[in-house]
PDB file of N, CA, C and O in Angstrom:
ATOM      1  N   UNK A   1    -140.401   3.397 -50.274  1.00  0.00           N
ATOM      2  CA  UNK A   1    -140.737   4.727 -49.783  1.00  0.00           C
ATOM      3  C   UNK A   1    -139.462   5.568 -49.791  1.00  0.00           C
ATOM      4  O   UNK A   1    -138.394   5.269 -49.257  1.00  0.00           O
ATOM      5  N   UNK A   2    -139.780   6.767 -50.548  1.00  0.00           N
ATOM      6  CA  UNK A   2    -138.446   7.879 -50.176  1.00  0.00           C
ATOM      7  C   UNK A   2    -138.091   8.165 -48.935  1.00  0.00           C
ATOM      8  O   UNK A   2    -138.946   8.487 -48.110  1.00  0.00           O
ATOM      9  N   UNK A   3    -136.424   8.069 -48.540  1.00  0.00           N
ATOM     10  CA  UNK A   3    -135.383   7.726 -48.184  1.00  0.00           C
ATOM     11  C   UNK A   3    -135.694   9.067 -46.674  1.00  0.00           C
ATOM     12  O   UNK A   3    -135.680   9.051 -45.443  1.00  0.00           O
ATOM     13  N   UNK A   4    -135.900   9.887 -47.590  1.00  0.00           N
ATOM     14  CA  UNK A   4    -135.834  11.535 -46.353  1.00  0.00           C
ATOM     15  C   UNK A   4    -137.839  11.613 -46.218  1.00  0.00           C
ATOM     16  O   UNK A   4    -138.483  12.071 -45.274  1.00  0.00           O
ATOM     17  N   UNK A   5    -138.301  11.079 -47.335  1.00  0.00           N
ATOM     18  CA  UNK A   5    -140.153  10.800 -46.613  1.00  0.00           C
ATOM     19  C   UNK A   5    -139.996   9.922 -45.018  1.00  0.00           C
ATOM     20  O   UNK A   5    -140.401  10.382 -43.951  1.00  0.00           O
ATOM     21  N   UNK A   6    -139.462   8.872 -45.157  1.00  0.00           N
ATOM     22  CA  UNK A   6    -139.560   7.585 -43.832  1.00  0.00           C
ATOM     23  C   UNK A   6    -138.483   8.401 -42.904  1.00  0.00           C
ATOM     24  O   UNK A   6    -138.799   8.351 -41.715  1.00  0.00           O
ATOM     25  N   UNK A   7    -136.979   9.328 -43.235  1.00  0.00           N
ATOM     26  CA  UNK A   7    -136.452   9.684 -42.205  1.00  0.00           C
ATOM     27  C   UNK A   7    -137.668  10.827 -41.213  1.00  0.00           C
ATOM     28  O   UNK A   7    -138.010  10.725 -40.035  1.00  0.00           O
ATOM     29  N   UNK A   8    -138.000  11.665 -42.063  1.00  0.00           N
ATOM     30  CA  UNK A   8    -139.147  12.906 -41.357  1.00  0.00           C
ATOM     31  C   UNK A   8    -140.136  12.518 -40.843  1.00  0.00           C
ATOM     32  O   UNK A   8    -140.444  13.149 -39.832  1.00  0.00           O
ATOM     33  N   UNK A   9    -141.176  11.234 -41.293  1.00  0.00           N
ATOM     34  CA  UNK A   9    -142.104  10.343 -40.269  1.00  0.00           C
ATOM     35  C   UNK A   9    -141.389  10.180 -38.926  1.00  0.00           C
ATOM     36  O   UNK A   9    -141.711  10.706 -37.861  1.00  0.00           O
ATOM     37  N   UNK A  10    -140.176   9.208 -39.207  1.00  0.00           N
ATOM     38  CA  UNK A  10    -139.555   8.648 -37.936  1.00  0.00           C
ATOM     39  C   UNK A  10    -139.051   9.684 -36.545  1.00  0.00           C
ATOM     40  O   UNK A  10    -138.894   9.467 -35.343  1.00  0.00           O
ATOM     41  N   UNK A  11    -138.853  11.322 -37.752  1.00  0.00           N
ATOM     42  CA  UNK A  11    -138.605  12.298 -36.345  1.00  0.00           C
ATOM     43  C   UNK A  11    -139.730  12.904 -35.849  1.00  0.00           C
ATOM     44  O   UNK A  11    -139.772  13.364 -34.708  1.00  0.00           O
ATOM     45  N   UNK A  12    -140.926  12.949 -36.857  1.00  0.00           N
ATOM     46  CA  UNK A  12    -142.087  13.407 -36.482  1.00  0.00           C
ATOM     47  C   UNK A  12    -142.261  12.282 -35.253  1.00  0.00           C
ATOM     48  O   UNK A  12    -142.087  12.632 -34.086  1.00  0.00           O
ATOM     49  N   UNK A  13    -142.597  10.986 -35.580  1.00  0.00           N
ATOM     50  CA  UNK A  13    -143.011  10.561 -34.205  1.00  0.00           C
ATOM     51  C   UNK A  13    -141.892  10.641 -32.943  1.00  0.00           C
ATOM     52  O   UNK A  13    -142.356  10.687 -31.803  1.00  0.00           O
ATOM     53  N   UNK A  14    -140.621  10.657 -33.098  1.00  0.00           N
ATOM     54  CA  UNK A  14    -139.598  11.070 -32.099  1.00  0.00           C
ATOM     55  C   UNK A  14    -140.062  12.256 -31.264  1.00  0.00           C
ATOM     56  O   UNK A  14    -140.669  12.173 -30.196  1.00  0.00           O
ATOM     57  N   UNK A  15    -139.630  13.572 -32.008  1.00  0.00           N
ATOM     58  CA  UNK A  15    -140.664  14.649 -31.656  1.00  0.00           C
ATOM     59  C   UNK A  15    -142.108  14.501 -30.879  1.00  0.00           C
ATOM     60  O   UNK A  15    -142.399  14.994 -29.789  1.00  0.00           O
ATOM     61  N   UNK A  16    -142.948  13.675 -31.746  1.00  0.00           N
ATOM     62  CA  UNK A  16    -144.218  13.457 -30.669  1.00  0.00           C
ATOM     63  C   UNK A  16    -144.122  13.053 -28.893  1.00  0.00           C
ATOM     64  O   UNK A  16    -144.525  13.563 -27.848  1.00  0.00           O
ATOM     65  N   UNK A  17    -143.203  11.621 -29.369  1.00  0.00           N
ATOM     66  CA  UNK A  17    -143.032  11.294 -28.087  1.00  0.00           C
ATOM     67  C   UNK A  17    -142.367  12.061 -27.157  1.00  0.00           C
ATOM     68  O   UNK A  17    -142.849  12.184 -26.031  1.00  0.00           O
ATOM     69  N   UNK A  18    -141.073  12.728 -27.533  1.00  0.00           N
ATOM     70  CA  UNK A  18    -140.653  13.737 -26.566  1.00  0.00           C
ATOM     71  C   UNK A  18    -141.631  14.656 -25.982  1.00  0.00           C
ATOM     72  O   UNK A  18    -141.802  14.684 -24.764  1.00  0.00           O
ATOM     73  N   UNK A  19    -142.299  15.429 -26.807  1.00  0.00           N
ATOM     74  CA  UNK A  19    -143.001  16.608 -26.254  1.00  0.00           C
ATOM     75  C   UNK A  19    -144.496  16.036 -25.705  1.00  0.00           C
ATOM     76  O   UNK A  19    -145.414  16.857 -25.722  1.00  0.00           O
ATOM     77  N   UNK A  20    -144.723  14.966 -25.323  1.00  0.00           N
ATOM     78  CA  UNK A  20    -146.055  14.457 -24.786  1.00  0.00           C
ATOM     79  C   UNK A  20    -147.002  14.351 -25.478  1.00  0.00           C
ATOM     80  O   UNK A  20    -147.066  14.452 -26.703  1.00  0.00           O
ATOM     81  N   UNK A  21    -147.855  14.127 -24.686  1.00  0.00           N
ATOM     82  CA  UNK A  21    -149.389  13.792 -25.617  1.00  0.00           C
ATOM     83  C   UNK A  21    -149.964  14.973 -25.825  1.00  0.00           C
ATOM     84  O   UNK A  21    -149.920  15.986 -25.127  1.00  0.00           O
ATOM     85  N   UNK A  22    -150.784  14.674 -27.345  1.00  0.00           N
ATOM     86  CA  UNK A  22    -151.197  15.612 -28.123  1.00  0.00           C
ATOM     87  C   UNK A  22    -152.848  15.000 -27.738  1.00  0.00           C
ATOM     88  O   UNK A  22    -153.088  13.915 -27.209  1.00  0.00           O
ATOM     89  N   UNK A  23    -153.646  15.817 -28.082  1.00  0.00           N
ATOM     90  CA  UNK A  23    -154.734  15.612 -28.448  1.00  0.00           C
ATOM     91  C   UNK A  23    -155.517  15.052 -28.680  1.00  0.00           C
ATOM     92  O   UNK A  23    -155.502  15.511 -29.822  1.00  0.00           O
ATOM     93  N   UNK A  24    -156.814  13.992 -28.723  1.00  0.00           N
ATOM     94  CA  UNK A  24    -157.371  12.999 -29.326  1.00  0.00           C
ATOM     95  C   UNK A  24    -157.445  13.663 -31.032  1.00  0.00           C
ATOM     96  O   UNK A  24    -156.759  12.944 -31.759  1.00  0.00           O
ATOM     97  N   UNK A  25    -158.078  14.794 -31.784  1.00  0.00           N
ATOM     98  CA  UNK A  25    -158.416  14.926 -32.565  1.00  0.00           C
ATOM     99  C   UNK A  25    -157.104  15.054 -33.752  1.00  0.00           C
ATOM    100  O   UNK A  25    -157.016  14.907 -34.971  1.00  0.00           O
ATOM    101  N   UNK A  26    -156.107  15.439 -32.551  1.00  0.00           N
ATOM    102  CA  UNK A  26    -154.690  15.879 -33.746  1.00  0.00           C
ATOM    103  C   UNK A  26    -153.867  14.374 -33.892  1.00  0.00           C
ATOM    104  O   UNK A  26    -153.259  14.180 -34.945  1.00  0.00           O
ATOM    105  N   UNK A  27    -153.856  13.418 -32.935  1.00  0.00           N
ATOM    106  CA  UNK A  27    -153.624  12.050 -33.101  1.00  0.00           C
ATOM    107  C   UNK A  27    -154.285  11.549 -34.193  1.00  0.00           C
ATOM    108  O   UNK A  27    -153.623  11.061 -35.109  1.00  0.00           O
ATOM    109  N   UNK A  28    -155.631  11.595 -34.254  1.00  0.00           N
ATOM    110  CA  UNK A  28    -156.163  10.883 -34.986  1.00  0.00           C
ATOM    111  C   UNK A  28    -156.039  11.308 -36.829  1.00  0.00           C
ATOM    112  O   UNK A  28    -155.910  10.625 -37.846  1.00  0.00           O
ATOM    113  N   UNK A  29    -156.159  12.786 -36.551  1.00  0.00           N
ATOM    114  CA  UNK A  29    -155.331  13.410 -38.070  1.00  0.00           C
ATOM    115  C   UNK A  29    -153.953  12.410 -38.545  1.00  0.00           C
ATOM    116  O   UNK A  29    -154.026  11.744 -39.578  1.00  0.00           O
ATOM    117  N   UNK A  30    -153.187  12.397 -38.010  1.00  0.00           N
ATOM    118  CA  UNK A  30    -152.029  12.430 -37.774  1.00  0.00           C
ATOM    119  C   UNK A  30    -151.856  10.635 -38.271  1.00  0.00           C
ATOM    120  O   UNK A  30    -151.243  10.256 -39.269  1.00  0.00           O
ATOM    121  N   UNK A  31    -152.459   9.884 -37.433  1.00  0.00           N
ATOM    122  CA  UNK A  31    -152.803   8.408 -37.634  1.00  0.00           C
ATOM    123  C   UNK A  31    -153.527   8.341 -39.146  1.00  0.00           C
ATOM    124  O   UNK A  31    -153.107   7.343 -39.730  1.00  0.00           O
ATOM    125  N   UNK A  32    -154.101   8.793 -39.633  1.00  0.00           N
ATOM    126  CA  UNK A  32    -155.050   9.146 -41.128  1.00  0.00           C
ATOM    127  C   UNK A  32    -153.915   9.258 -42.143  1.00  0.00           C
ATOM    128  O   UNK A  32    -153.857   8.504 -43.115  1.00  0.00           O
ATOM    129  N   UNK A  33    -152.854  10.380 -41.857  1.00  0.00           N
ATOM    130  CA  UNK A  33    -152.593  11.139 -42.561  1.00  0.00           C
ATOM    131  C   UNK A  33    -151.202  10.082 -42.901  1.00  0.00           C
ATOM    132  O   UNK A  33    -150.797   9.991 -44.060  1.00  0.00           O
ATOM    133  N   UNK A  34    -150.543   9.320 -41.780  1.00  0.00           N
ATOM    134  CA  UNK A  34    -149.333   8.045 -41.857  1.00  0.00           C
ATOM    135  C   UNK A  34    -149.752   7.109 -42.867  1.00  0.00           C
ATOM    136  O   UNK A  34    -149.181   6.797 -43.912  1.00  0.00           O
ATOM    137  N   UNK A  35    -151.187   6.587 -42.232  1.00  0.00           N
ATOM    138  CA  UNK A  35    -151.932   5.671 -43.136  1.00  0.00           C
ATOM    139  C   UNK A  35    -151.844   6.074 -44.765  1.00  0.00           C
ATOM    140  O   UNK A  35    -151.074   5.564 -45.579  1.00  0.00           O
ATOM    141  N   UNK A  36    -152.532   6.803 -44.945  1.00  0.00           N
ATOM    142  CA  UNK A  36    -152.704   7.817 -46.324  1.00  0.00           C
ATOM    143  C   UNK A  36    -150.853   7.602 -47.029  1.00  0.00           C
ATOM    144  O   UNK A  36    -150.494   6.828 -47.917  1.00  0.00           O
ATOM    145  N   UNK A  37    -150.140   8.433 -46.364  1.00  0.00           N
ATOM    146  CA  UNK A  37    -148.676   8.279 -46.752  1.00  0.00           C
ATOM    147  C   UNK A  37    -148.799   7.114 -47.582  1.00  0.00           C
ATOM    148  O   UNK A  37    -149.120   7.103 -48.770  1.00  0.00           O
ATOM    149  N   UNK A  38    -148.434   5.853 -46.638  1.00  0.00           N
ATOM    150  CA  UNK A  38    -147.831   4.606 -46.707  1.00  0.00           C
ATOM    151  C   UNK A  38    -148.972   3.923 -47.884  1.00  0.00           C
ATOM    152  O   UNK A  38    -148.647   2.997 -48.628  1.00  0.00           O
ATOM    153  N   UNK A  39    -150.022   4.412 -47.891  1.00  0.00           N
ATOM    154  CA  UNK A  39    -150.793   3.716 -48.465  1.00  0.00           C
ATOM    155  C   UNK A  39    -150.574   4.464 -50.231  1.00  0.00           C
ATOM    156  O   UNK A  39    -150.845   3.790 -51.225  1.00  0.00           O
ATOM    157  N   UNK A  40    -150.280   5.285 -50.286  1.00  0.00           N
ATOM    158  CA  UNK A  40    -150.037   6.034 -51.954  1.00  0.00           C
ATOM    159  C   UNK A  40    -148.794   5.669 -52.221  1.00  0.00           C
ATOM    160  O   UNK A  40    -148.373   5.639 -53.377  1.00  0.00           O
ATOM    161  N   UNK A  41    -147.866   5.264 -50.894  1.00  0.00           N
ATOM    162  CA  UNK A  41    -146.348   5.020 -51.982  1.00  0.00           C
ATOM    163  C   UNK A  41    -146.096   3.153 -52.125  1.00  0.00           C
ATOM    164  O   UNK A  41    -145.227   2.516 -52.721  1.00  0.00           O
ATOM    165  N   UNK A  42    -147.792   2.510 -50.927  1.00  0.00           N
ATOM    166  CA  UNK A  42    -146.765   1.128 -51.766  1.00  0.00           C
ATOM    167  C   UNK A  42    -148.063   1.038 -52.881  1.00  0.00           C
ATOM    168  O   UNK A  42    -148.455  -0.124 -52.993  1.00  0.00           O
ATOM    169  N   UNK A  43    -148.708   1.881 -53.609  1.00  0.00           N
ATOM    170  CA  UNK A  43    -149.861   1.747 -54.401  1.00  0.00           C
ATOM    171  C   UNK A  43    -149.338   1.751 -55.735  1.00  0.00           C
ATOM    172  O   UNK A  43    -149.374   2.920 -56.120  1.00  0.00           O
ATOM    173  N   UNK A  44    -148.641   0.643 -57.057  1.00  0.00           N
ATOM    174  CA  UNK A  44    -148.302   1.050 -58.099  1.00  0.00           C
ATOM    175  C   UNK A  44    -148.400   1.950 -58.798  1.00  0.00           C
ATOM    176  O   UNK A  44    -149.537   2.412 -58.700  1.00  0.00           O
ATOM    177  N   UNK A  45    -147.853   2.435 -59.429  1.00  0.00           N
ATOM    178  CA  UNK A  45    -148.441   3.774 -60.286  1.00  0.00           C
ATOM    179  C   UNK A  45    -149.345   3.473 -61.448  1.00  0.00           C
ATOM    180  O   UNK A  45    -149.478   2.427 -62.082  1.00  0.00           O
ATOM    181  N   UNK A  46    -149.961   4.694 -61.581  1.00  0.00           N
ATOM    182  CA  UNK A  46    -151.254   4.489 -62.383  1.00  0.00           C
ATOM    183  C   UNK A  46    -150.713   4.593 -63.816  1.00  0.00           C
ATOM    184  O   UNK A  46    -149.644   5.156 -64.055  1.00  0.00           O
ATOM    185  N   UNK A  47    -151.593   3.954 -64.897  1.00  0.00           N
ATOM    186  CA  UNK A  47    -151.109   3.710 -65.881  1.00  0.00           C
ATOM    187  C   UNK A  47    -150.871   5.625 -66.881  1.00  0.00           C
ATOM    188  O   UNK A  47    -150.110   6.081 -67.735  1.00  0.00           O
ATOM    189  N   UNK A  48    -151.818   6.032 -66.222  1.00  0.00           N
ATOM    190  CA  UNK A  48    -151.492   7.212 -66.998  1.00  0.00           C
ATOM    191  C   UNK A  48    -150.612   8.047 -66.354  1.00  0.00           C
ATOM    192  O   UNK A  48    -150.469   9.196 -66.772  1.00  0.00           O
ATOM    193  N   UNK A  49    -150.023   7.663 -65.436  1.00  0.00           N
ATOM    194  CA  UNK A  49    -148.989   8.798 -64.738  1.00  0.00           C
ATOM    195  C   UNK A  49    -149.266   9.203 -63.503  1.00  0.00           C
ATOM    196  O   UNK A  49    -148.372   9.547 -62.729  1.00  0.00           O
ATOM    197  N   UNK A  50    -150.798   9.206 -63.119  1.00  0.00           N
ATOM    198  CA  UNK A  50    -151.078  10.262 -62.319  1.00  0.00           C
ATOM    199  C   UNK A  50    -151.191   9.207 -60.823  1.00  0.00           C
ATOM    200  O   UNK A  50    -151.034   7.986 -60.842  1.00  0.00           O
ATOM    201  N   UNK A  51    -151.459   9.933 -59.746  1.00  0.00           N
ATOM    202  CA  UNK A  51    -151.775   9.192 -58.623  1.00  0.00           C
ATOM    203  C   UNK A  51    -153.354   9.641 -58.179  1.00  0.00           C
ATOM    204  O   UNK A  51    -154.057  10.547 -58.627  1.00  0.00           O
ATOM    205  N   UNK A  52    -153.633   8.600 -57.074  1.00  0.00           N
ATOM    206  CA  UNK A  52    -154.731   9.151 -56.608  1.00  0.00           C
ATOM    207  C   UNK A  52    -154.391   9.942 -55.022  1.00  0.00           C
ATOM    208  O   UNK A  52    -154.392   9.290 -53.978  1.00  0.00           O
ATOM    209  N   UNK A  53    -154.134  11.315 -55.067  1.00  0.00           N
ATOM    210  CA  UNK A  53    -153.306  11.585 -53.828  1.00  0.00           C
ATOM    211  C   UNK A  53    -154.215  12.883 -53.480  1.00  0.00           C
ATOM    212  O   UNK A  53    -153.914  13.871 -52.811  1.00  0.00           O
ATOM    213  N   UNK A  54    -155.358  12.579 -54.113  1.00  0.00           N
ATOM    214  CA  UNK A  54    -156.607  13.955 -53.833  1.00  0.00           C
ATOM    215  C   UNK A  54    -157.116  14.461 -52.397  1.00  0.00           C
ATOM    216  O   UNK A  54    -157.972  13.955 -51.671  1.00  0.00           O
ATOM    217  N   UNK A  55    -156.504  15.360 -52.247  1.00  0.00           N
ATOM    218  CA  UNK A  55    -156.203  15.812 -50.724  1.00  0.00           C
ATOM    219  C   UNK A  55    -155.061  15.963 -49.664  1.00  0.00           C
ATOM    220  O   UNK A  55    -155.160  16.597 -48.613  1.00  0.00           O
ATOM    221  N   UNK A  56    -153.953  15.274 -50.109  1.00  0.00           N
ATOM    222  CA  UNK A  56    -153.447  14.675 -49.141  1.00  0.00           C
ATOM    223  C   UNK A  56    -152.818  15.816 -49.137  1.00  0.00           C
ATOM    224  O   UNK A  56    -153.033  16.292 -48.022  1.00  0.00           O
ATOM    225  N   UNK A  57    -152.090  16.610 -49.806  1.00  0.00           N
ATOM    226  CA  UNK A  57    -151.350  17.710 -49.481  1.00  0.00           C
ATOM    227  C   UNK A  57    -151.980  18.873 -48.492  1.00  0.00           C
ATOM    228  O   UNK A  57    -151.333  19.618 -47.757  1.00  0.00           O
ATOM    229  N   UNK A  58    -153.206  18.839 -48.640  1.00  0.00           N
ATOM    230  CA  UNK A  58    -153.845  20.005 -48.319  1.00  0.00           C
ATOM    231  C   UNK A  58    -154.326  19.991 -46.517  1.00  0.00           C
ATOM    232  O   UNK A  58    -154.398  20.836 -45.624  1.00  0.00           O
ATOM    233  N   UNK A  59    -154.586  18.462 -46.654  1.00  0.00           N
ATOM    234  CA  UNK A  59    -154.387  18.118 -45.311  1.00  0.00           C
ATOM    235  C   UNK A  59    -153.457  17.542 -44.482  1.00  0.00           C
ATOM    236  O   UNK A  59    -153.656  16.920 -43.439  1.00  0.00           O
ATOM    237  N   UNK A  60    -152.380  17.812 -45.059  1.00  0.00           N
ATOM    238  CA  UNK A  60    -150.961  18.199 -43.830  1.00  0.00           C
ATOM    239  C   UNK A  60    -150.814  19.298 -43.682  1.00  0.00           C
ATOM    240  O   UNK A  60    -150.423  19.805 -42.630  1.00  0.00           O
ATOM    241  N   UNK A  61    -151.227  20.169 -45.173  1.00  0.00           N
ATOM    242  CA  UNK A  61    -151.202  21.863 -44.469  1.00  0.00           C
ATOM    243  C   UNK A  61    -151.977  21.929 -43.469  1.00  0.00           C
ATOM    244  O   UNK A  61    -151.486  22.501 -42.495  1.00  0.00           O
ATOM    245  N   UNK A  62    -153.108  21.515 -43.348  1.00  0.00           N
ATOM    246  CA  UNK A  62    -153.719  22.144 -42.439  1.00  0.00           C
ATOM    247  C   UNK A  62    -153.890  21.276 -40.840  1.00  0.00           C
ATOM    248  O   UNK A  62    -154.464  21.951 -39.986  1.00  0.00           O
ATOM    249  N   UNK A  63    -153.405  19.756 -40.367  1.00  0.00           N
ATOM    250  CA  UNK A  63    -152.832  19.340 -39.671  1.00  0.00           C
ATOM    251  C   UNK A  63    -151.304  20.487 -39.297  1.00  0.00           C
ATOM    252  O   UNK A  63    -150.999  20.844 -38.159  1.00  0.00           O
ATOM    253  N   UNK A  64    -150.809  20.742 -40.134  1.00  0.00           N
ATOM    254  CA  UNK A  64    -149.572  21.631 -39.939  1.00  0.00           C
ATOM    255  C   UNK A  64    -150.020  22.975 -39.073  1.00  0.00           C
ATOM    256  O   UNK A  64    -149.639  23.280 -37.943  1.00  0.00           O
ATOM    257  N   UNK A  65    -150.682  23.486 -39.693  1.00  0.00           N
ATOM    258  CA  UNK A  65    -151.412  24.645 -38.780  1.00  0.00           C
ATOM    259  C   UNK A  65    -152.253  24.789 -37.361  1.00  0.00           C
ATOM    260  O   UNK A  65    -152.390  25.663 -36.505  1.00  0.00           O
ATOM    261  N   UNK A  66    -152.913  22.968 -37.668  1.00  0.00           N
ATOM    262  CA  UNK A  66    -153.626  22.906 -36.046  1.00  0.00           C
ATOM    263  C   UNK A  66    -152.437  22.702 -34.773  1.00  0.00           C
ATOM    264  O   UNK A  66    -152.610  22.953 -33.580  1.00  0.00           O
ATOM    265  N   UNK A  67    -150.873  22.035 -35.599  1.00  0.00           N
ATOM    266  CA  UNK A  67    -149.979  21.432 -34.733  1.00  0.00           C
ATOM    267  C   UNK A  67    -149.374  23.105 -34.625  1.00  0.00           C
ATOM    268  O   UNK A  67    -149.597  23.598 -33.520  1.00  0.00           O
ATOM    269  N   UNK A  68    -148.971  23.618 -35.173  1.00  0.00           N
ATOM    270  CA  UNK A  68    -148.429  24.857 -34.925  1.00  0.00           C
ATOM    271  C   UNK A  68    -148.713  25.803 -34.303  1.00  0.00           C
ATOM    272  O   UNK A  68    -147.948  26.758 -34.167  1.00  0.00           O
ATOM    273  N   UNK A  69    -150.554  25.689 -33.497  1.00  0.00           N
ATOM    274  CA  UNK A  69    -151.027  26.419 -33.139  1.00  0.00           C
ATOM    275  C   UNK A  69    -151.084  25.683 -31.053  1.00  0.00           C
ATOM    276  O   UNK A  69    -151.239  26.172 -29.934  1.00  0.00           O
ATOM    277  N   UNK A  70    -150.897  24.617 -31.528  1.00  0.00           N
ATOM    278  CA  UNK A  70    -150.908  23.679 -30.091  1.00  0.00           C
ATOM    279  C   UNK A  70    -149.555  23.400 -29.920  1.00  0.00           C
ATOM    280  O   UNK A  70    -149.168  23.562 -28.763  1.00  0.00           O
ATOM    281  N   UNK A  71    -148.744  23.040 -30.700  1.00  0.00           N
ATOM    282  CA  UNK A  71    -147.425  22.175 -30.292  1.00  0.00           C
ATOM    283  C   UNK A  71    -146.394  22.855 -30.802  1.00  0.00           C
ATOM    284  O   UNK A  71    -145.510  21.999 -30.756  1.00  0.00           O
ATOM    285  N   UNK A  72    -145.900  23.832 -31.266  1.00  0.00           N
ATOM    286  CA  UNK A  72    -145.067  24.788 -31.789  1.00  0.00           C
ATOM    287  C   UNK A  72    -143.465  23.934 -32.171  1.00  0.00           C
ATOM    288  O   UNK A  72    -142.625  24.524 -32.851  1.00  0.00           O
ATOM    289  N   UNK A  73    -143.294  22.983 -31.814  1.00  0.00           N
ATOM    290  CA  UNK A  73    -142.328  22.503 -31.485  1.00  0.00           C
ATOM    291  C   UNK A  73    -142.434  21.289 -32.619  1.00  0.00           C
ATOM    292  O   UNK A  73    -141.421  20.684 -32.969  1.00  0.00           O
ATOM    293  N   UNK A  74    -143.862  20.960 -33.208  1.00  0.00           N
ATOM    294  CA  UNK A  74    -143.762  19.889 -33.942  1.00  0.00           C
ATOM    295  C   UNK A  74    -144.226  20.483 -35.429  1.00  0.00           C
ATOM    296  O   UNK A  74    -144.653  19.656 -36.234  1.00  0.00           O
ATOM    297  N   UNK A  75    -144.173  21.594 -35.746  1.00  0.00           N
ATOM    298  CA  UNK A  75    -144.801  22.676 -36.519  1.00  0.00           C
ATOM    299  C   UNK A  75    -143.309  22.470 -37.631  1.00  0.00           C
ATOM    300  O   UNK A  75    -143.471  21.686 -38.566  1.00  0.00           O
ATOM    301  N   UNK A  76    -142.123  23.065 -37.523  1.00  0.00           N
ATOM    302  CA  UNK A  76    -140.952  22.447 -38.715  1.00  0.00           C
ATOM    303  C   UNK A  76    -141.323  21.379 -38.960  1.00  0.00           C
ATOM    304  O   UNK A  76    -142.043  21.442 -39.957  1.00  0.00           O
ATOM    305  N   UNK A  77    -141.176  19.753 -38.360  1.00  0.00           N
ATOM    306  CA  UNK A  77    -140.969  18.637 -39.315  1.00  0.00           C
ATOM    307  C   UNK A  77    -142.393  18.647 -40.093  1.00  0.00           C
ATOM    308  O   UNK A  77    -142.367  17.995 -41.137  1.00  0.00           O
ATOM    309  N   UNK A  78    -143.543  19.222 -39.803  1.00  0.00           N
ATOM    310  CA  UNK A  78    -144.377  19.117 -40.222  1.00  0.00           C
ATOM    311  C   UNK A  78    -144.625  19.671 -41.593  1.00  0.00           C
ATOM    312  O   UNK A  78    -145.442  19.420 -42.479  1.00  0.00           O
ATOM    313  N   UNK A  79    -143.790  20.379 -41.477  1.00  0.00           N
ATOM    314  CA  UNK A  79    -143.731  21.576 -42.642  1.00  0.00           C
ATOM    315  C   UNK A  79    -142.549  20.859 -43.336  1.00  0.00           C
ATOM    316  O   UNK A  79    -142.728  20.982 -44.547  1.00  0.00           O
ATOM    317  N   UNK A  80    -141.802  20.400 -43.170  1.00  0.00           N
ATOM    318  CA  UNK A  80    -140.897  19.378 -43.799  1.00  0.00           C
ATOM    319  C   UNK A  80    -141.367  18.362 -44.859  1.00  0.00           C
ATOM    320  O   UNK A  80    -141.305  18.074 -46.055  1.00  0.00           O
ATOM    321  N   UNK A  81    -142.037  17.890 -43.289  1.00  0.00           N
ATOM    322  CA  UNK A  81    -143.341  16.369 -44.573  1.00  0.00           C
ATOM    323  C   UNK A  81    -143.823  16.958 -45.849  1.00  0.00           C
ATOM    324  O   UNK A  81    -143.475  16.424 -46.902  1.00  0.00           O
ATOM    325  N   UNK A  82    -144.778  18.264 -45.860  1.00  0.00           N
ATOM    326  CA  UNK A  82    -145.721  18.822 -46.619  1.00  0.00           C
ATOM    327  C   UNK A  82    -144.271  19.189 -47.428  1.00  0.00           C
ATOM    328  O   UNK A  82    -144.523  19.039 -48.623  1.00  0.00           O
ATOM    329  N   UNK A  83    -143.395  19.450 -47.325  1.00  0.00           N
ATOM    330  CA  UNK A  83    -142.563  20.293 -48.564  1.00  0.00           C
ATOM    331  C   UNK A  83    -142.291  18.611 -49.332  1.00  0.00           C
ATOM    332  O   UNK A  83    -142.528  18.635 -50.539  1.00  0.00           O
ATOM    333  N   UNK A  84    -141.922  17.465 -48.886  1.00  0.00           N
ATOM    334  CA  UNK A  84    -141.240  16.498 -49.184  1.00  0.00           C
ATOM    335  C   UNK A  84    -142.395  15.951 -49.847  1.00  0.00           C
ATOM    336  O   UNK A  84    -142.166  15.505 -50.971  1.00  0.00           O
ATOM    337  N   UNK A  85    -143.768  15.862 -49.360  1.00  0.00           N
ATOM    338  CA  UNK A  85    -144.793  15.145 -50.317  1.00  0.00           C
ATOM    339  C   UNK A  85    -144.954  15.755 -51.721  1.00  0.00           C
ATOM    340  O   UNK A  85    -144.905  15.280 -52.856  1.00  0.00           O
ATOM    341  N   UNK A  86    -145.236  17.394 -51.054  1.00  0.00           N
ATOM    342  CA  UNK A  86    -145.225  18.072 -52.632  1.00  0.00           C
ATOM    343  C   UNK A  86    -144.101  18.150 -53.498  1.00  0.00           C
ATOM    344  O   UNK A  86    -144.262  18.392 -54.694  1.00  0.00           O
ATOM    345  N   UNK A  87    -142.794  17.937 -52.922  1.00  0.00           N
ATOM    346  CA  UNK A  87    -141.708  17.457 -54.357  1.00  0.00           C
ATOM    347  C   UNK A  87    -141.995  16.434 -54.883  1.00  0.00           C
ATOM    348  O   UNK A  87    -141.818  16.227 -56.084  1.00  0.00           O
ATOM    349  N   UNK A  88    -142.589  15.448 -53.918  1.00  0.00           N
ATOM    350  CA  UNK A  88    -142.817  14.045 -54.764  1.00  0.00           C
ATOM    351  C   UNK A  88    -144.183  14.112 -55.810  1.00  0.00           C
ATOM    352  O   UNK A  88    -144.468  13.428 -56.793  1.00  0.00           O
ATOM    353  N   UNK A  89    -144.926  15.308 -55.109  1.00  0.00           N
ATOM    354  CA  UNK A  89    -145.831  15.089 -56.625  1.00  0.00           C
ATOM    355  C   UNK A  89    -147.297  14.767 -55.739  1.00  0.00           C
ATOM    356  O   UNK A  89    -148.376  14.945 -56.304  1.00  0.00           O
ATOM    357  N   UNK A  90    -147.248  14.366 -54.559  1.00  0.00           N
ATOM    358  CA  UNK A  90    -148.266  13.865 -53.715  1.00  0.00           C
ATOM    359  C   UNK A  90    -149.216  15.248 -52.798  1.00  0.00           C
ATOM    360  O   UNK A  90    -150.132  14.962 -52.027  1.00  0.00           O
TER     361      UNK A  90
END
């Protein structure tokens, strides 16, 4: 897994824990969305190049927006992740 992908998880959940509990519905995004991660980068690559990563960008944007609208504070690394997936192509 990329080097600054696993550092921005590790402050995202830092961040979480500092600023308290979030939500049942934004946890559970959030738990989906780790899973999802971890699960496309230990997934070999596909023979034609491409990945299967259909969605995943679109729903950290918009996890990004529900956190930005509740937690203001966890709204950058979030926006971090989403810039760092989409350099990778994810």
């Amino acid at each position: 897994m990329d080097t600054k992908l696993k550092e921005t998880l590790r402050q995202l959940h830092a961040t979480l824990a500092h600023h308290g509990p979030v939500d049942e519905e934004l946890q559970s995004l959030l738990r989906q969305l780790d899973g999802d991660i971890k699960l496309i980068l230990d997934q070999p690559p596909e023979p034609d190049g491409g990945t299967s990563t259909y969605g995943l960008a679109e729903r950290t944007q918009e996890i990004t927006a529900k956190f930005a609208a509740k937690h203001p504070a966890l709204e950058p690394t979030l926006r971090e992740l989403t810039r760092i997936l989409g350099n990778m192509g994810i």
